[in-house]
Structures are given as structure tokens and as C-alpha cells.
C-alpha beads as a LAMMPS data file, in Angstrom:
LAMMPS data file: protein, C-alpha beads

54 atoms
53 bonds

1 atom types
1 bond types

-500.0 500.0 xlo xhi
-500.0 500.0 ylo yhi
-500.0 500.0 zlo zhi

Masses

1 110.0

Atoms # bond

1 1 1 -133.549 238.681 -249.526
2 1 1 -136.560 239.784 -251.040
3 1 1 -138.454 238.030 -253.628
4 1 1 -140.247 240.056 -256.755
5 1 1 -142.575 238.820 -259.432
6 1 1 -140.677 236.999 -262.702
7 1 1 -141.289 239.720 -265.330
8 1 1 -141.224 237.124 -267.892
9 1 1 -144.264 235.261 -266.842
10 1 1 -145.467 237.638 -264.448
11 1 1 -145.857 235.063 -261.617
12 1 1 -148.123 232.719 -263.612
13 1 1 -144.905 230.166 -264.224
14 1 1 -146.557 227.268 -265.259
15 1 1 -149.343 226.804 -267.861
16 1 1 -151.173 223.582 -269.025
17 1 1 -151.041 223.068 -272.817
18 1 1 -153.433 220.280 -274.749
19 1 1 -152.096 217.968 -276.958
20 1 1 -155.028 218.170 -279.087
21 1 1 -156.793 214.677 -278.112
22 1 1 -158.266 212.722 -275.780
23 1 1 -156.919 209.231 -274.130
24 1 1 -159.347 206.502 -273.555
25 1 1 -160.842 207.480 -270.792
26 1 1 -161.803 210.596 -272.639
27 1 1 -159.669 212.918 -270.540
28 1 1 -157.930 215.832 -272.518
29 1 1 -154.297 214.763 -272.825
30 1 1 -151.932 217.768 -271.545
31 1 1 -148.406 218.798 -270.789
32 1 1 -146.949 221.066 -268.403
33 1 1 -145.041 223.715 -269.794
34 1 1 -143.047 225.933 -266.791
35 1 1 -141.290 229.386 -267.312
36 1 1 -137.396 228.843 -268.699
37 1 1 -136.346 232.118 -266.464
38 1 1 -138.033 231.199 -263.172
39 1 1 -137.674 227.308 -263.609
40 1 1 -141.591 227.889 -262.719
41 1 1 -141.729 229.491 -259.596
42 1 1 -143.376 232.453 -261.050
43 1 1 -140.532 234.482 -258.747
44 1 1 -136.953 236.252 -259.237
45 1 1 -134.598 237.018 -256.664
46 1 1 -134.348 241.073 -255.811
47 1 1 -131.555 242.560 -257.694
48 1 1 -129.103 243.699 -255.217
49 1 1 -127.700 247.185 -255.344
50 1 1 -124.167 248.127 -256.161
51 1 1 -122.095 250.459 -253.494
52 1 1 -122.803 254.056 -254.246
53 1 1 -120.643 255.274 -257.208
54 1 1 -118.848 258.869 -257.146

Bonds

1 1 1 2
2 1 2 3
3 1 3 4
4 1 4 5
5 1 5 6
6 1 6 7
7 1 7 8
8 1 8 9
9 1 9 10
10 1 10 11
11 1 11 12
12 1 12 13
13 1 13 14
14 1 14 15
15 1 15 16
16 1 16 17
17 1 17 18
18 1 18 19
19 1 19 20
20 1 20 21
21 1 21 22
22 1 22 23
23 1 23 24
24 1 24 25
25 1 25 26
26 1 26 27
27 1 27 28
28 1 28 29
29 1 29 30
30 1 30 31
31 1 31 32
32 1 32 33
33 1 33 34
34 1 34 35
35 1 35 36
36 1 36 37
37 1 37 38
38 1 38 39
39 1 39 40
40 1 40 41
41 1 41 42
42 1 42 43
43 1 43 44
44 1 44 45
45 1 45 46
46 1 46 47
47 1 47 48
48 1 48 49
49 1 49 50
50 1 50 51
51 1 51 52
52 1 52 53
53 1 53 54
């Protein structure tokens, strides 16, 4: 089975957003926020085709 690009994301599946501050160490503070349709693997399974239809 083939694997295709999430069109949701388009592969990019996870994406670091800042919080808007810095800690003490003056380090940005961020969270990780992934893709809900690809769980962030930035792929989808191939859809798999149907018999032919008469």
C-alpha cells in the first residue's frame, strides 16, 4: 500500500506554536501542535479502488 501526501496539512504535520513568552533561561516557550487527520505524520493511506461497476 501506497502512501500519498495528507491534503489537510500537505505533509507539513506538525508545526511549533509560541506561547508568547520566554522562561528563565530566556528560551521562547512553545508547543507542538500535530495535524488531527494524519495524527502528524504529514501522510494518508492510498484510497483503494472499488471493483469495476456495470
Amino acid at each position: 500500500m501506497t502512501h500519498r501526501i495528507c491534503p489537510n496539512c500537505d505533509g507539513y504535520a506538525s508545526a511549533a506554536i509560541t506561547l508568547g513568552g520566554r522562561d528563565q533561561n530566556g528560551h521562547l516557550r512553545t508547543i507542538t501542535a500535530h495535524c488531527p487527520a494524519c495524527h502528524g505524520t504529514g501522510t494518508r493511506p492510498a484510497r483503494t479502488r472499488e471493483g469495476s461497476r456495470a
